[in-house]
Backbone as a ProteinNet text record, in pm:
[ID]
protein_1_A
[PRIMARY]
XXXXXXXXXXXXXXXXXXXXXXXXXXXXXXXXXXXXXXXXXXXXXXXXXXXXXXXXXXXXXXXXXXXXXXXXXXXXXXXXXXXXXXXXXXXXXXXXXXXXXXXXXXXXXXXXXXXXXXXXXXXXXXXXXXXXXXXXXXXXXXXXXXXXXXXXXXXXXXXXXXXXXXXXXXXXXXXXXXXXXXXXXXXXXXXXXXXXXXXXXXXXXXXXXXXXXXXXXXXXXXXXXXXXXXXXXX
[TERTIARY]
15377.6	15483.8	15454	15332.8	15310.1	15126.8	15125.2	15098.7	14974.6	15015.2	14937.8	14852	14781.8	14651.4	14755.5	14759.9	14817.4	14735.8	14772.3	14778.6	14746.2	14748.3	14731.6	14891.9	14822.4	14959.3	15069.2	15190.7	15260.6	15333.2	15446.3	15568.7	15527.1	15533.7	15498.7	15598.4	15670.7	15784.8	15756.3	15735.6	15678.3	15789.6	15821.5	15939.9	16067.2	16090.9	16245.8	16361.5	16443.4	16584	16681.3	16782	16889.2	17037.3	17060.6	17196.6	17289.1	17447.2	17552.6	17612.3	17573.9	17685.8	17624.3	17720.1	17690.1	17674.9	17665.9	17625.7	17521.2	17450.8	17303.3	17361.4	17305.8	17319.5	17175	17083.9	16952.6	16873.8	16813.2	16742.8	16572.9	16467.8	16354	16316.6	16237.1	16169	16032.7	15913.5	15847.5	15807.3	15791.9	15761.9	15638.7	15602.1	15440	15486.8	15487.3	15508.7	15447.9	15327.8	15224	15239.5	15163.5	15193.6	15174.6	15270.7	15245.1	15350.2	15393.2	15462.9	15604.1	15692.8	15821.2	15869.9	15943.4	16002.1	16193.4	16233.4	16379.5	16428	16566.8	16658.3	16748.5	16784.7	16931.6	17016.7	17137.4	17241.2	17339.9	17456.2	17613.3	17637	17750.1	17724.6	17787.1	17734.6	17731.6	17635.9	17474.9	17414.7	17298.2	17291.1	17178.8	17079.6	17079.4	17025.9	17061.9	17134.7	17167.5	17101.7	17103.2	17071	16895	16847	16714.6	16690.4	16763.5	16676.5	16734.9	16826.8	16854.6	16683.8	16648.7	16511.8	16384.4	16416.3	16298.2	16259.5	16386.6	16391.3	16391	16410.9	16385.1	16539.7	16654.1	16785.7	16857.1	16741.3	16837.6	16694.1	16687	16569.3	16662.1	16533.1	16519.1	16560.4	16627.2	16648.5	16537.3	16472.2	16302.2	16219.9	16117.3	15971.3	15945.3	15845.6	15848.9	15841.7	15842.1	15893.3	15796.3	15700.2	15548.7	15581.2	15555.2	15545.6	15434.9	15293	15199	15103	15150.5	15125.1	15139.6	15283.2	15332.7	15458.2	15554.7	15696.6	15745.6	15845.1	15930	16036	16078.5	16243	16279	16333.6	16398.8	16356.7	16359.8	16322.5	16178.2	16149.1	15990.5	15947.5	15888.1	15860.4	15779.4	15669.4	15611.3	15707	15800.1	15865.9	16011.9	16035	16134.2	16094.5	15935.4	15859.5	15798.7	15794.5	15724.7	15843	15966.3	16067.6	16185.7	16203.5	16317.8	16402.8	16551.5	16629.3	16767.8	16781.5	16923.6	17043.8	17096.3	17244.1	17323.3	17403.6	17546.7	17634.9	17641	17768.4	17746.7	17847.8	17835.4	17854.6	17712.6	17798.8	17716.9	17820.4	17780	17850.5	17807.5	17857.3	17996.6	18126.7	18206.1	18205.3	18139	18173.8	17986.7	17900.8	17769.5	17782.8	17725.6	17665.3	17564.9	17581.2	17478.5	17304.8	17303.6	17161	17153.5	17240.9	17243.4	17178.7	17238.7	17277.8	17081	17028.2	16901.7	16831.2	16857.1	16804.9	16769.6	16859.2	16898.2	16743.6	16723.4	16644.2	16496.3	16458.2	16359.4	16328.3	16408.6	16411.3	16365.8	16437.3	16399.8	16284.5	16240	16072.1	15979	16017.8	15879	15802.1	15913.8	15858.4	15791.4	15703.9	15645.9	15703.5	15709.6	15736.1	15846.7	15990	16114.4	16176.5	16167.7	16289.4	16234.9	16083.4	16063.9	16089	16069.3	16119.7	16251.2	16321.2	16486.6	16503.4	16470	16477.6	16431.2	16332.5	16293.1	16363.8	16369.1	16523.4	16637.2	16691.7	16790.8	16767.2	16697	16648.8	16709.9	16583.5	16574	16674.9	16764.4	16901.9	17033.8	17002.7	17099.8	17196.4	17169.9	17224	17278.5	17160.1	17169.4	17277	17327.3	17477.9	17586.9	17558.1	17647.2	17600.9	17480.4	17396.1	17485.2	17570.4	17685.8	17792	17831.2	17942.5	17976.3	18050.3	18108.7	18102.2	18069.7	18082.2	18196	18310.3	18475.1	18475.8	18369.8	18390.2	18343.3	18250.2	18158.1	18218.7	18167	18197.3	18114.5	18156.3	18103.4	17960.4	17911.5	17825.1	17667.8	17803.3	17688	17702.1	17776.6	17754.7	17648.4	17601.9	17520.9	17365.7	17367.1	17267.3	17190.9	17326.9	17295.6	17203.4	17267.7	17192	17053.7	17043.1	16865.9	16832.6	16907.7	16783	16723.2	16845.6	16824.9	16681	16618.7	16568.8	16425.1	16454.5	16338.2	16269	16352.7	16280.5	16248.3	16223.2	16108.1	16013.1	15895.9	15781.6	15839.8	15773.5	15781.7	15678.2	15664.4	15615.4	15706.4	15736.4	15837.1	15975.3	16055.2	16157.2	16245.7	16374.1	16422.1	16560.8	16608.5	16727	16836.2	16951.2	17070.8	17134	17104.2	17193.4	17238.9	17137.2	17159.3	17187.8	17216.4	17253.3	17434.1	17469.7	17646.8	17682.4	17800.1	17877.2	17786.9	17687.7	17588.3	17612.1	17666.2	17711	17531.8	17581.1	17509.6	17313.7	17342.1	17212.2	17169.7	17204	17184.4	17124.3	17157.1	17026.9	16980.4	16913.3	16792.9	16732.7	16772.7	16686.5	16655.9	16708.2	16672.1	16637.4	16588.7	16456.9	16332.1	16351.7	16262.5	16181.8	16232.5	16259	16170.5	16200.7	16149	15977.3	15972.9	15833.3	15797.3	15825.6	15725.2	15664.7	15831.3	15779.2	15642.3	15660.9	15519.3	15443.1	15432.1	15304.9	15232	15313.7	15241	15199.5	15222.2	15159.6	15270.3	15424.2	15545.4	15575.4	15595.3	15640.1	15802.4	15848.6	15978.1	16057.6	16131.6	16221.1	16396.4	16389.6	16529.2	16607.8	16743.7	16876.1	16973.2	16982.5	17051.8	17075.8	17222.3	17309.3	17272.1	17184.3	17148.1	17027.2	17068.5	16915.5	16796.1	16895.2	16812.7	16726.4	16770.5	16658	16544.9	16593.2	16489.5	16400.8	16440.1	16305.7	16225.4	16301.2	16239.7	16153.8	16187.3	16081.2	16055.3	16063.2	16053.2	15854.8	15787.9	15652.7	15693.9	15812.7	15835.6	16006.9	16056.8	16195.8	16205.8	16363.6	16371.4	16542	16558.6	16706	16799	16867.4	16923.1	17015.6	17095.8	17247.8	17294.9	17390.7	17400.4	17299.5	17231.8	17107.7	16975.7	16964.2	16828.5	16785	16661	16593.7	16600	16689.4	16682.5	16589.7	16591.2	16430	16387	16219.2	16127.3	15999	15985.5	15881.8	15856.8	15841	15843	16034.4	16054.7	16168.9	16211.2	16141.1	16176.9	16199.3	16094.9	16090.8	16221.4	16254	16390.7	16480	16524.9	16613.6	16676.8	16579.3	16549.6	16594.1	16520.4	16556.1	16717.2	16760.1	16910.6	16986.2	16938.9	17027	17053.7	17042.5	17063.5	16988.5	16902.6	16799.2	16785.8	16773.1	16720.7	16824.7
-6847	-6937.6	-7083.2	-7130.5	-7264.7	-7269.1	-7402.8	-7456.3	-7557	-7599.6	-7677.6	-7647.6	-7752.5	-7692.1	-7772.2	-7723	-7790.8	-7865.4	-8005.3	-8133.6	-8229.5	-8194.8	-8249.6	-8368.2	-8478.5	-8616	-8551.8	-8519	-8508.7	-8638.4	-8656.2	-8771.6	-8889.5	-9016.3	-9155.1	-9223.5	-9308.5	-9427.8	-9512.5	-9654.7	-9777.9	-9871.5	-9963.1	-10027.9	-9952.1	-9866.7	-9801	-9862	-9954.4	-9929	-9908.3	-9904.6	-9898.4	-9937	-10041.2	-10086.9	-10045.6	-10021.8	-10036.1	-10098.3	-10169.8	-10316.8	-10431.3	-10508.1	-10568	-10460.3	-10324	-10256	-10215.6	-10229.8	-10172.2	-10043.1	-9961.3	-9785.5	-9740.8	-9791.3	-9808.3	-9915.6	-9972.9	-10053.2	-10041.3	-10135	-10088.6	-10024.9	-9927.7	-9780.6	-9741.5	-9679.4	-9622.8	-9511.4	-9410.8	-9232.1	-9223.7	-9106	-8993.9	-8870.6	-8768.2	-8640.8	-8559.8	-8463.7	-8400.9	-8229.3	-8185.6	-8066.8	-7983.1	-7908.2	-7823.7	-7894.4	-8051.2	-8086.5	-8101.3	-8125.8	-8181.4	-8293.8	-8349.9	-8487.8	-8444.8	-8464.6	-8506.7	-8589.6	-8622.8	-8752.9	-8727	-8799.4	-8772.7	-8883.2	-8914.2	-8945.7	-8897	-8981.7	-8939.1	-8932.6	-8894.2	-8951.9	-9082.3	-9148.8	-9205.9	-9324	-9269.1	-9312.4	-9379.9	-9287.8	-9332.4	-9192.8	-9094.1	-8985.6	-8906.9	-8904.8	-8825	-8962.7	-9008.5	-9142.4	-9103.8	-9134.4	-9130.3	-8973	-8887.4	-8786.1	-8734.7	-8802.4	-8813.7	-8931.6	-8988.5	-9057.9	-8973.9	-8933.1	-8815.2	-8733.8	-8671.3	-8590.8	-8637.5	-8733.7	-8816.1	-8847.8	-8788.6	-8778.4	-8948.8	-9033.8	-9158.1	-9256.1	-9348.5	-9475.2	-9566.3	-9615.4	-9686.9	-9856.6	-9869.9	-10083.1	-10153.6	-10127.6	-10159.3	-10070.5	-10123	-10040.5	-9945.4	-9862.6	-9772.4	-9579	-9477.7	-9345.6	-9244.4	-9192	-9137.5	-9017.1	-8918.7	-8763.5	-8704.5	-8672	-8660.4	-8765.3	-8908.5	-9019.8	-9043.8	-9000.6	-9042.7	-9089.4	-9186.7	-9244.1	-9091.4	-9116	-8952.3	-8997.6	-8866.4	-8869.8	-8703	-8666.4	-8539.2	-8520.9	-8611.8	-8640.5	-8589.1	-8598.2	-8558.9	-8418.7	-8324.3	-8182.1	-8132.5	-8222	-8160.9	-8212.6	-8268.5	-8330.5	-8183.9	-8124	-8040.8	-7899	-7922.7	-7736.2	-7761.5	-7875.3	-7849.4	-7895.2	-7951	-7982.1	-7926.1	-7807	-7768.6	-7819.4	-7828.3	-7901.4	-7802.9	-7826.7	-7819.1	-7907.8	-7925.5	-8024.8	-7993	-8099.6	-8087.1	-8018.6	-7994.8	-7943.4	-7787	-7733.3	-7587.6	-7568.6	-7581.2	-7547.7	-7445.9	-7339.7	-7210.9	-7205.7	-7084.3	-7026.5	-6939.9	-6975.2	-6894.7	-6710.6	-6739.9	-6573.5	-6534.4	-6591.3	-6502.2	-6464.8	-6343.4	-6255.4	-6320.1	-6297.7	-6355.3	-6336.6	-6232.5	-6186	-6296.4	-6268.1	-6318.6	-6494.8	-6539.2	-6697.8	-6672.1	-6607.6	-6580.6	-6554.6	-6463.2	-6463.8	-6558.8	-6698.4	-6777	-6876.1	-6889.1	-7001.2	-6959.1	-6809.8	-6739.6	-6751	-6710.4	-6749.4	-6921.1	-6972.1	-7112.5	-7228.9	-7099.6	-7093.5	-7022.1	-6938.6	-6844.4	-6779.3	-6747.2	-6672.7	-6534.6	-6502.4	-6384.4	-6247	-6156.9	-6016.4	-6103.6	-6122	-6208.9	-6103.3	-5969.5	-5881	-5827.2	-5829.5	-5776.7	-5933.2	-6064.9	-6145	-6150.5	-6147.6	-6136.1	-6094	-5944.4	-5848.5	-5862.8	-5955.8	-5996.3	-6109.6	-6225.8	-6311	-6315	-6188.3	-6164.2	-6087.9	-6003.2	-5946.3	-6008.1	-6149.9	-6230.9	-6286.3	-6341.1	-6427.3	-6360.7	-6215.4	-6132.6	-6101	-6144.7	-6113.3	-5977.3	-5899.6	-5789.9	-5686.6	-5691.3	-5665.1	-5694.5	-5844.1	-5925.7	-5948.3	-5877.1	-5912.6	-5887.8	-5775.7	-5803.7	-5874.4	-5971.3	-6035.1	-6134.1	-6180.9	-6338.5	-6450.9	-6566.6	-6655.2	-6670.9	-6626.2	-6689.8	-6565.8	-6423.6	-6354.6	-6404.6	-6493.9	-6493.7	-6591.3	-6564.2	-6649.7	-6842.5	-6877.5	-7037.4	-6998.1	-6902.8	-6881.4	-6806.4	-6740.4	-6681	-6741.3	-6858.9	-6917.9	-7014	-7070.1	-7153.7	-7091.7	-6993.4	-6874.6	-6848.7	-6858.2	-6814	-6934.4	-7054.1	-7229	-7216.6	-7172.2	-7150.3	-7048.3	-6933.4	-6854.4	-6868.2	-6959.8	-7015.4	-7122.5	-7203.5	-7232.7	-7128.2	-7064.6	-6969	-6887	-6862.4	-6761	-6857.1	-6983.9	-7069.2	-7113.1	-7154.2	-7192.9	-7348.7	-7388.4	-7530.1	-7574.9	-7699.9	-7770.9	-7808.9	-7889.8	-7986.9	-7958.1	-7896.9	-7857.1	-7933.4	-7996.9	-8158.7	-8071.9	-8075	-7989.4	-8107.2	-8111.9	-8180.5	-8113	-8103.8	-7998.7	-7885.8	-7790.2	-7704	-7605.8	-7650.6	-7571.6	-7530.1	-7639.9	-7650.7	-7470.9	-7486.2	-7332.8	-7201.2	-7237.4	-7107.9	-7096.9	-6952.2	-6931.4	-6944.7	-6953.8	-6967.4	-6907.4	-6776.4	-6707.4	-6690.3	-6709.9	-6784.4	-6881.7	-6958.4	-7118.4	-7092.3	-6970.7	-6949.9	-6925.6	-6791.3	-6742.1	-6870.5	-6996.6	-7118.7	-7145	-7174.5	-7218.7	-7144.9	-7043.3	-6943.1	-6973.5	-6959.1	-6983.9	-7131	-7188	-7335.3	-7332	-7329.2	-7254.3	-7184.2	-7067.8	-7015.8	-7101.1	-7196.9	-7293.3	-7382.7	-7426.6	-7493.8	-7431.9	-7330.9	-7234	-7198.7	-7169.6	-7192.8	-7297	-7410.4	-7506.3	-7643.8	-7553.7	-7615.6	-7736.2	-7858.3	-7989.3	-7970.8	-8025.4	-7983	-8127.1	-8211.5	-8285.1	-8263.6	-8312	-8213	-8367.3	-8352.8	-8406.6	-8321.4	-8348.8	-8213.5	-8310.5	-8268	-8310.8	-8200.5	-8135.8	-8067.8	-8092.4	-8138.1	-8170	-8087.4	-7945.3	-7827.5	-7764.3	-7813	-7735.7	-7876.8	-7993.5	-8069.3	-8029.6	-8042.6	-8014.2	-7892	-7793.9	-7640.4	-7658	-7764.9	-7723.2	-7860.4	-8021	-8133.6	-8228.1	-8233.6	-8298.2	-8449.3	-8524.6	-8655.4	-8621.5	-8729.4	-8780.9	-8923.6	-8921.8	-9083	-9066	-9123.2	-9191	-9286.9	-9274.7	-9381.3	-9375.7	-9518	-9543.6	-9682.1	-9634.4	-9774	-9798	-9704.2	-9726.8	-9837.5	-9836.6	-9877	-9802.7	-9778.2	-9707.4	-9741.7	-9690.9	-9709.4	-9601	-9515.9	-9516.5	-9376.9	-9367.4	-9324	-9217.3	-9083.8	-9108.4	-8905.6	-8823.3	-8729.8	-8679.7	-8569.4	-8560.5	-8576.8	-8517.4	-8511.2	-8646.2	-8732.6	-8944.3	-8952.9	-8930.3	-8970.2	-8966.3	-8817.1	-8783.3	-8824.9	-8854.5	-8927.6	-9029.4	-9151	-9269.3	-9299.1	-9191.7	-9236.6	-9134.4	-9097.7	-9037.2	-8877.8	-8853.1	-8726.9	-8584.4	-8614.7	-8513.3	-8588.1	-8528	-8588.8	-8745.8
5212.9	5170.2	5205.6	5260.9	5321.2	5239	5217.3	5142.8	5195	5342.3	5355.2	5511.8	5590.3	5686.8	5817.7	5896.2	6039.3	6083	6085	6150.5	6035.2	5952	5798	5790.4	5732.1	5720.8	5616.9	5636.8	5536.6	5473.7	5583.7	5582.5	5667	5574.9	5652.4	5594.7	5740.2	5648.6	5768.3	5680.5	5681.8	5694.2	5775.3	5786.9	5709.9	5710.7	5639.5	5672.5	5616.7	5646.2	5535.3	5588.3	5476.9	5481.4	5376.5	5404.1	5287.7	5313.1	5232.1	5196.2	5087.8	5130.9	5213.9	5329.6	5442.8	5536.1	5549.6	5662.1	5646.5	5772.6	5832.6	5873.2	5784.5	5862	5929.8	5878.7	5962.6	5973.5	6059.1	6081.3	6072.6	6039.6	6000.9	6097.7	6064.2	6159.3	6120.5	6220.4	6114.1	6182.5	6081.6	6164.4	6062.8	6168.7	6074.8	6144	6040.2	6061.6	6007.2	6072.8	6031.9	6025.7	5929.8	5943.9	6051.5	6132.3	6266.4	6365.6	6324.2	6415.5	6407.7	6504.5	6465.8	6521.6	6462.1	6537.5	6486.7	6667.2	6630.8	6657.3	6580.7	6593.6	6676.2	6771.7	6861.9	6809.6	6858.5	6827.1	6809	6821	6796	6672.3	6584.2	6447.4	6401	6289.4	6268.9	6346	6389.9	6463.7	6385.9	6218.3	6161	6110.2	6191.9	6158.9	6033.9	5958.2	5843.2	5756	5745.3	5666.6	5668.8	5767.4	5796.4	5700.2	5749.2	5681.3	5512.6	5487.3	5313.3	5304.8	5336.4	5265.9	5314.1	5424.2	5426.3	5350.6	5251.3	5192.8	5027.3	5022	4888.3	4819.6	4894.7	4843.3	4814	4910.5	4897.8	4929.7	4872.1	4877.2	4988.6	5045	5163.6	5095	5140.2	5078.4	5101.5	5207.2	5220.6	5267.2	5277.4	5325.6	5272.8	5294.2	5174	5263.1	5211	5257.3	5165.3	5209.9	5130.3	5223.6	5063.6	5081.3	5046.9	5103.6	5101.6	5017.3	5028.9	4968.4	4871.9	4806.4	4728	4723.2	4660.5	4699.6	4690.1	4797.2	4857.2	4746.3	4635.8	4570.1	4519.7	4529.6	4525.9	4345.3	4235.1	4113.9	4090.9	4203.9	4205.2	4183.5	4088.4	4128.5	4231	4268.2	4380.3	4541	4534.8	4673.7	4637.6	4514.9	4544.6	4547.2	4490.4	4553.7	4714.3	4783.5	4891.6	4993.7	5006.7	5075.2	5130.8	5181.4	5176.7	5301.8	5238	5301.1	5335.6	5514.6	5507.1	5531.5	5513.3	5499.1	5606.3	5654.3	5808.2	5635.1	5554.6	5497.4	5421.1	5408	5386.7	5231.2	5106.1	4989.3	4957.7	4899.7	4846.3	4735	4622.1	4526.6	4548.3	4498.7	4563.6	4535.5	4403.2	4347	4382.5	4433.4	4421.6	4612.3	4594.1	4706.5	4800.7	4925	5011.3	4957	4910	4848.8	4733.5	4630.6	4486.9	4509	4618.5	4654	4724.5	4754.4	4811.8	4667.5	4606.1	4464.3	4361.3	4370.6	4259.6	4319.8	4489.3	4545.5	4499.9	4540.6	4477.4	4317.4	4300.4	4070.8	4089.3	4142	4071.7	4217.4	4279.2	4311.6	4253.1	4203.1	4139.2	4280.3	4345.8	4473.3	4443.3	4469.3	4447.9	4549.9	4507.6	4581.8	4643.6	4560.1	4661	4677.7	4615.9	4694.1	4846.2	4877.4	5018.2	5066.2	5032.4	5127.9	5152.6	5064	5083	5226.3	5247.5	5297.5	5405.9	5450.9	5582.3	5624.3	5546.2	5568.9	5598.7	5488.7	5557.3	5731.1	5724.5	5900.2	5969.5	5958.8	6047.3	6087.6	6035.6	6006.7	6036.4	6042.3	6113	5974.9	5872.4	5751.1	5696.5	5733.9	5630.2	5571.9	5674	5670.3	5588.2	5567.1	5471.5	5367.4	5340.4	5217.6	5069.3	5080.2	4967.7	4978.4	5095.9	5110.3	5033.8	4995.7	4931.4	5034.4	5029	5127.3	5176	5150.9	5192.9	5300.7	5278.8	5445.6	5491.4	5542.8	5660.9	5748.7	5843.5	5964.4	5925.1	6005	6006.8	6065	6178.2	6255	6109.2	6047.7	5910.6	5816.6	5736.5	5692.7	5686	5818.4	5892.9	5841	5878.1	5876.2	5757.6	5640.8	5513.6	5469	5507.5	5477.2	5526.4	5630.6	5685.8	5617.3	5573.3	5468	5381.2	5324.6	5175.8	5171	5314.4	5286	5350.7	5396.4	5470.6	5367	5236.9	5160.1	5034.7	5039.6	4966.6	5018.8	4927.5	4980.9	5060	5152.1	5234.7	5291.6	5310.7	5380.9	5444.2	5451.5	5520.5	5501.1	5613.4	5640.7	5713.3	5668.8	5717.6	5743.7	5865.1	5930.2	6012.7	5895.4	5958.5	6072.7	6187.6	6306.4	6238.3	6207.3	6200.3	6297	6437.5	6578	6519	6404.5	6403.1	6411.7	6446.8	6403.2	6437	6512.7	6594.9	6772.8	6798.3	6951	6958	7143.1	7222.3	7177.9	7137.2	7097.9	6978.4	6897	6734.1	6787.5	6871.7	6898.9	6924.6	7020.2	7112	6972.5	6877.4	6777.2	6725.9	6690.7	6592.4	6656.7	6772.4	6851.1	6804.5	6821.3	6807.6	6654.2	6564.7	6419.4	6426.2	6458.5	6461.6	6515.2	6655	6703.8	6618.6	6554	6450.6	6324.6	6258.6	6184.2	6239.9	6341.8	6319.5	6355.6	6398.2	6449.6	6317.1	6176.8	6063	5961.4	6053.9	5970	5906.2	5939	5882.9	5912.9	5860.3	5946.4	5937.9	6071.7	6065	6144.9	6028.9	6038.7	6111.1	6259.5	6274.9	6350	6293.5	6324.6	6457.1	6590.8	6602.9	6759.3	6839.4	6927.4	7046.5	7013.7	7116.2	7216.6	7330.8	7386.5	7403.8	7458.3	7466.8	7354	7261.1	7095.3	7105.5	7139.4	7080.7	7204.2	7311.9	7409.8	7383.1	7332.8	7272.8	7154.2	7083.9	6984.8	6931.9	6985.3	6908.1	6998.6	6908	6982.5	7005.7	6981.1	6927	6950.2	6976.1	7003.5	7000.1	6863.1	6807.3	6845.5	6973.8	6946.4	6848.7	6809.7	6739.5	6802.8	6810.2	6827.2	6691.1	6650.6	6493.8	6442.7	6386.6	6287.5	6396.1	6508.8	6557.3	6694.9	6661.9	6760.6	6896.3	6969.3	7137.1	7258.8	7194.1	7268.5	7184.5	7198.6	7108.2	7246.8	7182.3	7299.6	7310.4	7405.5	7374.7	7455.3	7411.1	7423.4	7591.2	7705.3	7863	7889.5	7816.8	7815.6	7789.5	7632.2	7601.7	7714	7678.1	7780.5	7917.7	7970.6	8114.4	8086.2	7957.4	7963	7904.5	7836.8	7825.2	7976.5	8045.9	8162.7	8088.8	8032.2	8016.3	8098.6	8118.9	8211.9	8326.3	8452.9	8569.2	8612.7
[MASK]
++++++++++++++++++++++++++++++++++++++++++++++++++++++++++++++++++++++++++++++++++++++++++++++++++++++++++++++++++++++++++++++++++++++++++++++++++++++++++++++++++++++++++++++++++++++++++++++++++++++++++++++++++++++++++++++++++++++++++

């Protein structure tokens, strides 16, 4: 399902910022994110991190500098940035009338995933799904809802996997497994873009840590650095 060689350049952004209006929601920045590695964003919200990773992902252009997806301008418009990108979102949208499987079915069909009913089937596994694999989204819990959003992107091909806190609406051991989940991502090669309020996942699985507070970088570095330097650890 991966595509590309670990430590290979995927994602480069070159002075990035981005404004609304008269507001700065980010300030210029610049990241490299290679395949095998991950980099996360901390912050509160409204810190700059969902912003940053709508242009990671090609969902929104940068007001300057420029945002290259295997060296090419990053836009969701793009076919090779929407077969090699998968994305999850801070928001929950599903099909109301399709099946947890079906909603797994539709991502496969419009990948051309090969042998997708034995991946289904290990996705769902993994994800603790299987159970709910005939459910409607209006049963599930917020905790499997969450779940269903990471399958959806687990059973397409990826490179680069860009995760809005996806820790939301997961007890305590659902994060350990998305730790887990994550470590395997780059153990195959996966670059993995993550947004997330948890200190404990980024130290578990981030090579790189970018604070933001109001769209500018207050400190940068590996995650134990961070941490430390905003008081949070130690």
């Amino acid at each position: 399902m991966r595509a590309t060689t670990k430590g290979s350049a995927l994602l480069r952004l070159r002075k990035v910022s981005r404004t609304y209006g008269e507001r700065r929601a980010l300030s210029p920045l610049d990241l490299d994110l290679a395949a095998g590695q991950c980099v996360a964003l901390y912050g509160q919200n409204g810190s700059g991190k969902s912003t940053l990773l709508r242009i990671a992902a090609g969902r929104d252009a940068p007001t300057s500098g420029d945002a290259l997806f295997a060296g090419r301008p990053v836009s969701e418009d793009d076919p090779e940035v929407r077969a090699r990108v998968a994305v999850v979102g801070d928001t929950v949208a599903c099909y109301p009338d399709l099946t947890v499987r079906e909603h797994l079915e539709l991502v496969t069909v419009a990948h051309a995933v090969d042998d997708a009913d034995a991946w289904i089937d290990q996705v769902l596994a993994d994800r603790r799904l299987s159970d709910h694999a005939r459910a409607l989204p209006g049963s599930l819990s917020s905790g499997q809802l969450q779940s269903l959003l990471l399958a959806a992107a687990l059973v397409r091909p990826r490179d680069l996997l860009v995760l809005d806190e996806p820790e939301q609406r997961l007890d305590p051991a659902a994060r350990r497994r998305l730790a887990d989940l994550l470590i395997a991502e780059k153990a195959d090669g996966v670059a993995v873009l993550l947004a997330t309020h948890q200190p404990d996942l980024a130290e578990a699985v981030a090579d790189r840590m970018i604070a933001l507070d109001d769209g500018q970088v207050i400190a940068d570095g590996t995650p134990a650095a961070v941490l430390r330097e905003l008081g949070v650890r130690g």
